[in-house]
C-alpha positions as CSV (number, residue, x, y, z in Angstrom):
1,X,-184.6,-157.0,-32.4
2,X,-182.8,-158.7,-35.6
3,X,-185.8,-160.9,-37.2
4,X,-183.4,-164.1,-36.1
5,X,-183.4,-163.8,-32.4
6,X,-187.4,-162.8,-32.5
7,X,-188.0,-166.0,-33.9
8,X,-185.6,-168.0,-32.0
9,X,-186.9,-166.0,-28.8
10,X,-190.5,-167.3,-29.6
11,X,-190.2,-170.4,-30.5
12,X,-187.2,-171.9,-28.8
13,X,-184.9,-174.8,-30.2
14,X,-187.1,-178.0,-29.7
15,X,-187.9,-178.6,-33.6
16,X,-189.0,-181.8,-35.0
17,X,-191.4,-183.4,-37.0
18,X,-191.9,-182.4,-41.0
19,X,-189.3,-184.4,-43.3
20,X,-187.3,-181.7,-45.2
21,X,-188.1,-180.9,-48.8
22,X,-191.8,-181.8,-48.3
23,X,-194.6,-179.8,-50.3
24,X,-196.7,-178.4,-47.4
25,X,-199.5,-177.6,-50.0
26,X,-200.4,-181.5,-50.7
27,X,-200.2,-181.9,-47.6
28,X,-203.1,-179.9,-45.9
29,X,-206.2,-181.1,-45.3
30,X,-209.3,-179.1,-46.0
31,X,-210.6,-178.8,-42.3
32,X,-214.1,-177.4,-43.6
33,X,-214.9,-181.0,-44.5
34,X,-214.5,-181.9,-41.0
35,X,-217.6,-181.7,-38.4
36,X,-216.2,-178.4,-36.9
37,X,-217.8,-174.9,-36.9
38,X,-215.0,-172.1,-38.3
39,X,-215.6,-168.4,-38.6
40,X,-213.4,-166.3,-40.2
41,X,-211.3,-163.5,-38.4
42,X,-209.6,-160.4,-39.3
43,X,-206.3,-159.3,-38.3
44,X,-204.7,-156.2,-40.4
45,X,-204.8,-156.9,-44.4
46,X,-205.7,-160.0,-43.6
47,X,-208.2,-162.7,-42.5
48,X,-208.0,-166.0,-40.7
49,X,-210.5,-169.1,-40.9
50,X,-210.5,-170.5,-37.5
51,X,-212.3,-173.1,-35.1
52,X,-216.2,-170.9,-34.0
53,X,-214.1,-171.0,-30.4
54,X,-211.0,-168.9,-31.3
55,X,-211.8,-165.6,-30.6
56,X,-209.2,-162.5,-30.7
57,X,-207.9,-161.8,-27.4
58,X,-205.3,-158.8,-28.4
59,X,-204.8,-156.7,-30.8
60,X,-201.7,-154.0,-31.3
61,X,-201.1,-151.7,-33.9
62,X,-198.7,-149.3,-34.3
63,X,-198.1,-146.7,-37.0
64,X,-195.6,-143.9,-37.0
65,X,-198.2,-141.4,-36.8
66,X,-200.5,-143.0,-34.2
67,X,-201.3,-146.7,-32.5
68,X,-204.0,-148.4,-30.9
69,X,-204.5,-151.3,-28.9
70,X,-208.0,-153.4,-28.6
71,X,-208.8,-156.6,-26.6
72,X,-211.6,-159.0,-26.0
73,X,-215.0,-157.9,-25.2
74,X,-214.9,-159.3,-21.6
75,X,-211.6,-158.1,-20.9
76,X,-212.0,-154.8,-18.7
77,X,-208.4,-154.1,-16.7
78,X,-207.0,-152.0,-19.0
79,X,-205.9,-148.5,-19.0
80,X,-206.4,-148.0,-22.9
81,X,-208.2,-150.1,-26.1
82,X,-211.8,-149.8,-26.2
83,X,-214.1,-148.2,-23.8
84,X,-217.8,-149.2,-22.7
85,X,-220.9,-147.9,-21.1
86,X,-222.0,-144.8,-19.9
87,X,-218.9,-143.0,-18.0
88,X,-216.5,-144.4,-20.9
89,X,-215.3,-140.6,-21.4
90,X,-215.1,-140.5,-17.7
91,X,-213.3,-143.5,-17.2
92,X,-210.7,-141.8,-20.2
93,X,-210.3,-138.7,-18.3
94,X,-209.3,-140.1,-14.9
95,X,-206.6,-142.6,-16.9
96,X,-204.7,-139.1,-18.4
97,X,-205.7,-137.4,-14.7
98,X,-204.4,-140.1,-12.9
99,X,-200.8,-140.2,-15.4
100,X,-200.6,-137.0,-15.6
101,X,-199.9,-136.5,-11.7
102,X,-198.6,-140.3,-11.3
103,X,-194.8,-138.6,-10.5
104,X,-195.0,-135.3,-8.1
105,X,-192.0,-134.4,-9.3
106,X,-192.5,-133.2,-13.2
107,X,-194.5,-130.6,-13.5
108,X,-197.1,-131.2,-15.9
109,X,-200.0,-129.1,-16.9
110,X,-202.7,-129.2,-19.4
111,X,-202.3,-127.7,-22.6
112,X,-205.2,-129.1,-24.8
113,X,-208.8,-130.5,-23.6
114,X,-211.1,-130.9,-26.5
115,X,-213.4,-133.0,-25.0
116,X,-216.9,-130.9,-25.4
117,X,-219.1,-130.5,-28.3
118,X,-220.4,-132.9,-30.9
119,X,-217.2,-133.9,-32.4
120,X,-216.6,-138.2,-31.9
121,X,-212.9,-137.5,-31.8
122,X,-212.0,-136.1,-28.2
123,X,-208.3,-135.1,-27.4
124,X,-206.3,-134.4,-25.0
125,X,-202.8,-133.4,-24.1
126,X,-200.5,-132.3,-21.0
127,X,-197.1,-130.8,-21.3
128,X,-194.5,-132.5,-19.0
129,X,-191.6,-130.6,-18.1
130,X,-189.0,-133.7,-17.3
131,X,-185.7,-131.3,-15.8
132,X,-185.9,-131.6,-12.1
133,X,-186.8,-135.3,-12.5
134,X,-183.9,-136.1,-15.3
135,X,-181.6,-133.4,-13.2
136,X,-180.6,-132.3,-16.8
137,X,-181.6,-128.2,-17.7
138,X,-181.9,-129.5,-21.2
139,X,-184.3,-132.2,-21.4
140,X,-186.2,-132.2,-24.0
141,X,-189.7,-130.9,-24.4
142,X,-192.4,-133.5,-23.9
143,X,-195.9,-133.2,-24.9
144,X,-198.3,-136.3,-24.1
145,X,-201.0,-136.6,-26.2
146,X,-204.2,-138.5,-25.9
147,X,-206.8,-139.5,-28.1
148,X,-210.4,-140.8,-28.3
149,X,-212.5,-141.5,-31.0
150,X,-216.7,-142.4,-30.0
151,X,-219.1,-144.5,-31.2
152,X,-222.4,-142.9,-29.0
153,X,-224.7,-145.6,-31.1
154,X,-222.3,-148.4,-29.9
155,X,-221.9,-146.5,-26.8
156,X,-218.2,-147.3,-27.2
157,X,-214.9,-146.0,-27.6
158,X,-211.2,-146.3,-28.5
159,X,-208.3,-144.9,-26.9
160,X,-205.5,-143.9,-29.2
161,X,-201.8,-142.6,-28.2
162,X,-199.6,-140.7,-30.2
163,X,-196.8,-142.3,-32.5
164,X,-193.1,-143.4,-31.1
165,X,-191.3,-140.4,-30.6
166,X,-194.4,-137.6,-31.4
167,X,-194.4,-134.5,-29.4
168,X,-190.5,-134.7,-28.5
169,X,-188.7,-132.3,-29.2
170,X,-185.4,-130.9,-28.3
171,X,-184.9,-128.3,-25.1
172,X,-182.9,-125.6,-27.6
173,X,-185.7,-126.0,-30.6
174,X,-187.1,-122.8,-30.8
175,X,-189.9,-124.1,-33.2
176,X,-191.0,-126.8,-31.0
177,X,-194.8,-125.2,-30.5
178,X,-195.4,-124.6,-33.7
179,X,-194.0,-128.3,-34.8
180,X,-196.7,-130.1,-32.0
181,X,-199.2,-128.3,-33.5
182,X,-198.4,-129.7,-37.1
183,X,-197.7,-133.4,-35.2
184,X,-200.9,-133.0,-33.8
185,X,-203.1,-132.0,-36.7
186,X,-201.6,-135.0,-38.5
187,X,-202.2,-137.6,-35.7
188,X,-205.9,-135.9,-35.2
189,X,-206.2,-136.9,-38.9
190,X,-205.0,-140.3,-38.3
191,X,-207.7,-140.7,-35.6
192,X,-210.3,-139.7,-37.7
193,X,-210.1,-142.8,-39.7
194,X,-210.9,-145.4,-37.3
195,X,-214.8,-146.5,-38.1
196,X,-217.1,-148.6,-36.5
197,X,-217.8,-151.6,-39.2
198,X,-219.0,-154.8,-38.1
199,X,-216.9,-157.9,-39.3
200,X,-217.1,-159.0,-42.2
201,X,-216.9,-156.5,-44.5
202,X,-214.9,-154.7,-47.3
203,X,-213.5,-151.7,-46.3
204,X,-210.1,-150.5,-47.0
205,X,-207.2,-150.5,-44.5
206,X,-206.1,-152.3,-41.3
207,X,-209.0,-154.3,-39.8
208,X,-208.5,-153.9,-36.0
209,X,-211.2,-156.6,-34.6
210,X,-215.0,-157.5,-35.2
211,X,-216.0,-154.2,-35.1
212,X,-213.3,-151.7,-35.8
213,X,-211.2,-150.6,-38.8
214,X,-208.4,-148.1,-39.2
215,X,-209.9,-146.9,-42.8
216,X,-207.4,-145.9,-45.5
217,X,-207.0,-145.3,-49.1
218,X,-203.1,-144.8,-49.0
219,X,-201.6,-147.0,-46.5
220,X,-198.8,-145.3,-44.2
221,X,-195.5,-145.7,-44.8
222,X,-194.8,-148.3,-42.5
223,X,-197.0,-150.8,-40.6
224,X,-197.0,-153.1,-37.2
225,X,-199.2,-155.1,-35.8
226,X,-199.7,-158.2,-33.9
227,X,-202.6,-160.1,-33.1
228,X,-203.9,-163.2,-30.9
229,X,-206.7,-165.6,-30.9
230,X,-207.2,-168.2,-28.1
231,X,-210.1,-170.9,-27.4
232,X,-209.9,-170.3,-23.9
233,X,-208.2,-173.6,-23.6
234,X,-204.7,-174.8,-24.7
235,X,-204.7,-173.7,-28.8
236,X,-203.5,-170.8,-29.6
237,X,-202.4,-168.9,-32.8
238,X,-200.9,-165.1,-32.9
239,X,-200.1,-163.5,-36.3
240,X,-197.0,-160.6,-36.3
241,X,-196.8,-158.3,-39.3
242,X,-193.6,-155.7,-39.3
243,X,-192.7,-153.4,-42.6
244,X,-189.3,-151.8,-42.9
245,X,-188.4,-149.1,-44.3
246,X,-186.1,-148.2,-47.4
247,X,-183.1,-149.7,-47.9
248,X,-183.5,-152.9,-45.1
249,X,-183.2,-155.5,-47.9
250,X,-179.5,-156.3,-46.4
251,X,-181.0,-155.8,-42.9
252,X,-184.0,-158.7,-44.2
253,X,-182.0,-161.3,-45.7
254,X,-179.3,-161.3,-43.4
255,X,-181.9,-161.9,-40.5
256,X,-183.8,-164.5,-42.6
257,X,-180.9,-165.9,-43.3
258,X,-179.5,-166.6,-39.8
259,X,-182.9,-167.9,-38.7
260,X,-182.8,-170.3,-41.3
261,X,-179.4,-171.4,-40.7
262,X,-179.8,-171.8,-37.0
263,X,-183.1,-173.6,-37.3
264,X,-181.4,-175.7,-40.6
265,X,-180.3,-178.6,-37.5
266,X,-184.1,-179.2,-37.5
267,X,-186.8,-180.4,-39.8
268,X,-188.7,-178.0,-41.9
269,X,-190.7,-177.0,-45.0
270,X,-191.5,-174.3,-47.3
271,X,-194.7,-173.5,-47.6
272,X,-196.9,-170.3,-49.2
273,X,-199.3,-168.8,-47.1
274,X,-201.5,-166.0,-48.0
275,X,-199.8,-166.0,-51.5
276,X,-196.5,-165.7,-49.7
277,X,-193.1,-167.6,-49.5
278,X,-192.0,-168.6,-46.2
279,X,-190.5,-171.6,-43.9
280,X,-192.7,-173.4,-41.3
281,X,-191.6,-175.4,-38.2
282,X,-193.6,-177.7,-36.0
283,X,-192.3,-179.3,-32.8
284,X,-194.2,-181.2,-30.2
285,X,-195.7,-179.3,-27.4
286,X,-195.8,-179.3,-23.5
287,X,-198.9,-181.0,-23.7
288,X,-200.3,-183.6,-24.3
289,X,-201.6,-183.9,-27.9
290,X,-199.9,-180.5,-28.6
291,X,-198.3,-179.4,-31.3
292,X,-196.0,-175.7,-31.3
293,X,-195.4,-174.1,-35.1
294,X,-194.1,-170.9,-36.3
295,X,-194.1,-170.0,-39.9
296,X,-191.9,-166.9,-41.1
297,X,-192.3,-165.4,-44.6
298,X,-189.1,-165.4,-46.8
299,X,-189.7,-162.7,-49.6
300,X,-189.5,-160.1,-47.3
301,X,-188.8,-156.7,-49.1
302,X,-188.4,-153.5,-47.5
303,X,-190.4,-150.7,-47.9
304,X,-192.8,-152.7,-49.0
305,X,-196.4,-153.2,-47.3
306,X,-197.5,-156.3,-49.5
307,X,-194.7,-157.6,-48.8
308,X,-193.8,-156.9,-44.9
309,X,-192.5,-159.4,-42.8
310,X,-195.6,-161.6,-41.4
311,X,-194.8,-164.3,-38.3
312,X,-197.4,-167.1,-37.2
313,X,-197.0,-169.1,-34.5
314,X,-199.2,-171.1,-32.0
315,X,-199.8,-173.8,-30.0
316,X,-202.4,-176.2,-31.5
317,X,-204.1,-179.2,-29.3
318,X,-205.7,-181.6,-30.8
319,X,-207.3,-182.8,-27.8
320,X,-209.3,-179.3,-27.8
321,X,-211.1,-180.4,-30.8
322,X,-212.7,-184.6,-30.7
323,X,-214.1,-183.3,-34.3
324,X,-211.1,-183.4,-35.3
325,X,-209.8,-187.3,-34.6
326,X,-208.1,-189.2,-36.9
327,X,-205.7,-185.6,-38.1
328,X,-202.6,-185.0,-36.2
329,X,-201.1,-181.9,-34.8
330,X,-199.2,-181.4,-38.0
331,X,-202.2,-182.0,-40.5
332,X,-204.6,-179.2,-38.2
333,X,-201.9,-177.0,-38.4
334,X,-201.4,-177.2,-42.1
335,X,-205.1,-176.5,-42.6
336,X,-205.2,-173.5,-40.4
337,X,-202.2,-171.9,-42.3
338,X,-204.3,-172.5,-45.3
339,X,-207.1,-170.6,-44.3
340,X,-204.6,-167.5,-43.5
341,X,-205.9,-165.3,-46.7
342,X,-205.9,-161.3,-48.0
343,X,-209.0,-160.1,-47.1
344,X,-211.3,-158.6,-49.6
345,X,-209.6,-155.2,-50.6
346,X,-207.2,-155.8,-47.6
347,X,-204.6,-154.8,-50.1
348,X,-206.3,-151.9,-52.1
349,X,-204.2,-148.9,-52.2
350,X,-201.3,-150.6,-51.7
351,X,-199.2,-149.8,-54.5
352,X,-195.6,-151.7,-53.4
C-alpha cells in the first residue's frame, strides 16, 4: 500500500490542533519530572519510555528470510508467537497437524519432522500438492515450513514461519528440491538467532519483546515490523517500521509527498524523533480527554535500515493518567515522542 493511503487509512481526516511552523522540541515537556512511574520498552532497533502501565500487546516481524509474531504474556488464543508450559511442543505439533489436513482436498504429506534430539530449534515441513484444489496441472510446488526455537529453562517457545514467498516454486522447475533444501538451510539459520535475553539489555539486532531478541551482527536486507503497547484502558501507542529496497527513493518521496499534501488542509509540525525528521499530527479523540496523533518520518531512503520508514500513532487519554493534570493531550504526546530513542547498539552493524 503507497505510504499515503497507509497513513490516511490509519489516521483518518479529522486533524486539528498544533499551529503550523511550531518547533515541537520546545515544546515537550519532560514527563519524568511528573509523579508517574515509566519503564522503558523495546520494539526493533529501538526503545520507548512509557507510563509503568503500557505494556506490549503485539508484536510482528517480518524478514524476507523468516517472521515471527509474539504477544502479551496473558494472551493464549493464538495459533503461533510464543508457547508455554509443559505440552508447548505438543500444542505446536497439533497446530501444523491440524493445517496440514484443514482442506481434504490437497494432498499434503510430511516431508521433514525434526522434532527429537537435543537441538532447541525443532522443524517441520509438509508438502502440499494444490492441483485438484486450484483445478490447474501446473500449480506450483508448495512446501510449508514450520519452525520452533525452545527455551527448556524458560520452559518456553517461539513459533516461526517461513518468509513471503519461501518454498514456492514453479510446477515445471526441475531444481525445485534441491532449491527448498538451500531455502531451508537459510531460514534454519535465521531461526537460530532468536535468544532468550531479558529486557533491558544490549544485544545486537531486532528486540522482539521483554524477553526475546532476533540476534544479528549484519542486519538483513530488508526489515518490518510493527509493534503495540496498551494500558488496558483507552491510551494507546503502536510503532510501524518498513525498509524498501533499492531504488524506492522515487517510490518514497512521491508517497511522503502526497501524505503531506493531503494532510497540508490541517495543522501540523515537524518534529525529530529518535534523531529522525518527520511530520506529526494531533487531532482530538472520540473520547473524552483524548487526543489521536500519528507522526511519519520524512528522510526516508531506500535501502537503507537506519533510515526505514518508521510510523507512530496512538490514542493518548489524559484522563488515564490524574498524575498527569495540568498537561494536555498535546503536551503528553510530545513527551512520549521524546522518549522514542535508538537502543543501545540497536543500530550496530548497520552500515547504511
Amino acid at each position: 500500500m503507497p505510504i499515503w493511503k497507509h497513513i490516511i487509512n490509519r489516521f483518518g481526516l479529522c486533524l486539528l490542533l498544533i499551529t503550523p511552523g511550531v518547533n515541537a522540541m520546545s515544546s515537550k515537556p519532560d514527563l519524568n519530572t511528573l509523579e508517574l512511574s515509566f519503564r522503558q520498552n523495546c520494539a526493533g532497533r529501538y526503545q520507548l519510555e512509557l507510563p509503568a502501565d503500557m505494556q506490549q500487546v503485539v508484536g510482528s516481524f517480518g524478514l524476507p528470510e523468516i517472521g515471527f509474531n509474539v504477544y502479551a504474556p496473558d494472551s493464549n488464543n493464538h495459533d503461533d508467537g510464543v508457547f508455554r508450559g509443559d505440552n508447548r511442543l505438543a500444542r505446536w505439533l497439533s497446530y501444523i497437524e491440524a493445517k496440514r489436513t484443514e482442506r481434504k482436498s490437497i494432498k499434503a504429506h510430511y516431508v521433514l519432522q525434526d522434532t527429537k534430539g537435543d537441538s532447541p530449534l525443532k522443524t517441520v515441513v509438509y508438502y502440499a500438492d494444490n492441483r485438484e484444489v486450484m483445478v490447474d496441472k501446473n500449480a506450483m510446488h508448495d512446501y510449508n515450513s514450520f519452525f520452533f526455537k525452545d527455551f527448556p529453562q524458560q520452559h518456553m517457545g517461539l513459533t516461526m514461519s517461513p518468509g513471503l514467498g519461501r518454498g514456492m516454486f514453479e510446477r515445471s522447475d526441475s531444481q525445485y528440491k534441491q532449491k527448498f533444501s538451500q531455502q531451508l538451510k537459510v531460514m534454519q539459520g535465521k531461526a537460530e538467532q532468536v535468544h532468550y535475553a531479558a529486557w533491558p539489555h544490549t544485544r545486537l539486532g531486532l528486540c522482539l519483546d521483554d524477553e526475546l531478541v532476533f540476534e544479528q551482527a549484519q542486519p538483513s536486507s530488508r526489515e518490518a515490523y510493527l509493534v503495540k503497547f496498551y494500558n488496558g484502558k483507552n491510551t494507546r501507542m503502536n510503532i510501524d517500521v518498513t525498509s524498501y529496497g533499492k531504488n524506492s527513493d522515487d517510490y518514497i518521496a512521491k508517497g511522503i509527498k502526497e501524505a503531506s499534501g493531503l494532510l497540508s488542509f490541517f495543522a501540523s509540525t515537524n518534529m525529530k524523533v529518535a534523531g529522525r525528521e518527520g511530520k506529526l499530527f494531533i487531532s482530538d479523540g472520540d473520547r473524552p480527554g483524548s487526543s489521536d496523533f500519528r507522526w511519519f518520518s520524512t528522510d526516508t531512503k531506500s535501502d537503507s535500515i537506519r533510515f526505514a520508514h518508521i510510523e507512530i500513532d496512538g490514542d493518548v487519554n489524559i484522563n488515564d493518567y490524574p498524575e498527569l493534570k495540568g498537561l494536555n493531550g498535546t503536551e503528553v504526546v510530545y513527551g512520549f515522542l521524546k522518549g522514542v530513542t535508538i537502543r543501545p547498539n540497536g543500530m550496530m552493524g548497520v552500515t547504511k
